[in-house]
N, C-alpha and C positions, 0 to 999 in steps of 0.2 A: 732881465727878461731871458726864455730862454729858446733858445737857436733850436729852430725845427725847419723842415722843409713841409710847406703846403702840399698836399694832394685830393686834388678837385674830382669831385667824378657823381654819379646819378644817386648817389644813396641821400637818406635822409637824417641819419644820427651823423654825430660831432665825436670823433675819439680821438685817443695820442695812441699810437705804437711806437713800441722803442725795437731797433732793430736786434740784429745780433752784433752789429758790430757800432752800435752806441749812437746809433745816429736817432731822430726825435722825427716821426713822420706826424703829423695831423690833419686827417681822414676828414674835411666837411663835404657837406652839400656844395652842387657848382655855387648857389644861387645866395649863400648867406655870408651877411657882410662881413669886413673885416677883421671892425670892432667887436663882431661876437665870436667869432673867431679867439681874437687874444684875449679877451674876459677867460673865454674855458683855458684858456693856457696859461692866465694867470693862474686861476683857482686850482686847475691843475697842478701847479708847481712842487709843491709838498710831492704826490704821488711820482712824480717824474722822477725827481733830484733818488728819491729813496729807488728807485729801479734802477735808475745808472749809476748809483751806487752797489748795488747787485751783480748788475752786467758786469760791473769792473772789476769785482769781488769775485766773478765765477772768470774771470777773465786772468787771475792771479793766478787763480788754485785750478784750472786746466788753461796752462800754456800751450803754444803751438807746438808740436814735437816734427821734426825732421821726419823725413822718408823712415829712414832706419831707426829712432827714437822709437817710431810707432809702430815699427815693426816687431824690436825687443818686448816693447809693452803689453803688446796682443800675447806675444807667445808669453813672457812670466803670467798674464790674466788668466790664458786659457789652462795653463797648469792650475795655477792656486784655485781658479773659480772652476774647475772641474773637481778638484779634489773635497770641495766643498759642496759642488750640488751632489756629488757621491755620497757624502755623510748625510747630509739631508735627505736624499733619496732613499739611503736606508734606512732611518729614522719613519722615514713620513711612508713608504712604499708609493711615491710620488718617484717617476721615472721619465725625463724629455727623451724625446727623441735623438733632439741632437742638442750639440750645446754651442755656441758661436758666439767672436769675443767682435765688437763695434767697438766705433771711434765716437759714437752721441756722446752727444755735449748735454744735449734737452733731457734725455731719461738714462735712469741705469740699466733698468732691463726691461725687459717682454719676452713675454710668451706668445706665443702663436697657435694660430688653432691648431695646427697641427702638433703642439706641443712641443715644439721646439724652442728654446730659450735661447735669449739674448742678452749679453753684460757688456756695458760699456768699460773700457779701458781704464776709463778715468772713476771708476768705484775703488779701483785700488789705492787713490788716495784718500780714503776713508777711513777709519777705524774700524779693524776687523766685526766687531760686534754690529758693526752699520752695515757689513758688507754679508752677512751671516743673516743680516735680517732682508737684504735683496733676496736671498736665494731662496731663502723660504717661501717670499711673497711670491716670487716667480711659480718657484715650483708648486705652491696653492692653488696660481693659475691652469694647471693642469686639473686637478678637480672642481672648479669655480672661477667660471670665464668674465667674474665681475667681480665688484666689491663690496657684494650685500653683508648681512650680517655672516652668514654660515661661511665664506673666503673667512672672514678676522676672527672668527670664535676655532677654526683649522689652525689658522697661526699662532692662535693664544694657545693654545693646545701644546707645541712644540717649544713657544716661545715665549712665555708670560707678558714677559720686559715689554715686547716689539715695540709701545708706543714711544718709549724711551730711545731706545736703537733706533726708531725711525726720526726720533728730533737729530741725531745725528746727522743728518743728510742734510739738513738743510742750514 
């Protein structure tokens, strides 16, 4: 069976969250019994085991880096992923504002409305071709502030491959 902590409260659906740091929470109603409770945690199981499998896989491949780890890290990102949304920027005539390097775990990048772009530290353990295909997306976000058709027919445009570069991320 597997190790979760209950959390009781006024809602009316039954779910699992898994945190960030591997723990198993399961979300019922105050009111519903035990035994229904661990039926959904049984049946659950499959889906769980494979997330914290996940969690611990992205748990490998970004480690915790020190003060100064992540200090070196931002500045080599902010080089190489500046000189990269500069290629694309010439390419696409797609231009942020500003460009700034984070420490997200959860996404590589965004854009903002104000068109400013954001790269997580940790794209650069990627393979260039993966990390070539963030910028583009981003910098897309600058003319298509969503992800209908016309954002991925701008990226095919530039980048044929993208669907392929983008299995790479995950």
């Amino acid at each position: 069976m597997i190790e979760y902590t209950l959390v009781r409260s006024n809602r009316k659906t039954l779910s699992v969250k898994i945190t960030r740091d591997s723990a198993v929470r399961v979300l019922a109603p105050r009111r519903l019994a035990i035994s229904a409770i661990e039926d959904f945690v049984k049946k659950s199981e499959g889906w769980i085991v494979e997330h914290l499998e996940k969690m611990q896989e992205q748990s490998r491949r970004f480690p915790e880096l020190s003060a100064e780890e992540k200090k070196r890290a931002k500045k080599d990102a902010l080089a190489y992923l500046t000189e990269r949304t500069r290629y694309f920027s010439e390419l696409t005539g797609l231009t942020p504002t500003a460009i700034r390097i984070s420490s997200a775990k959860a996404r590589f990048g965004s854009c903002s409305a104000k068109n400013s772009v954001s790269y997580s530290l940790y794209l650069m353990n990627y393979p260039k071709e993966a990390i070539d295909y963030v910028v583009l997306h981003e910098l897309s976000h600058i003319r298509h502030k969503n992800h209908g058709r016309a954002f991925y027919e701008l990226i095919a445009k530039y980048m044929p491959d993208y669907k392929e570069r983008a299995k790479l991320l995950k």
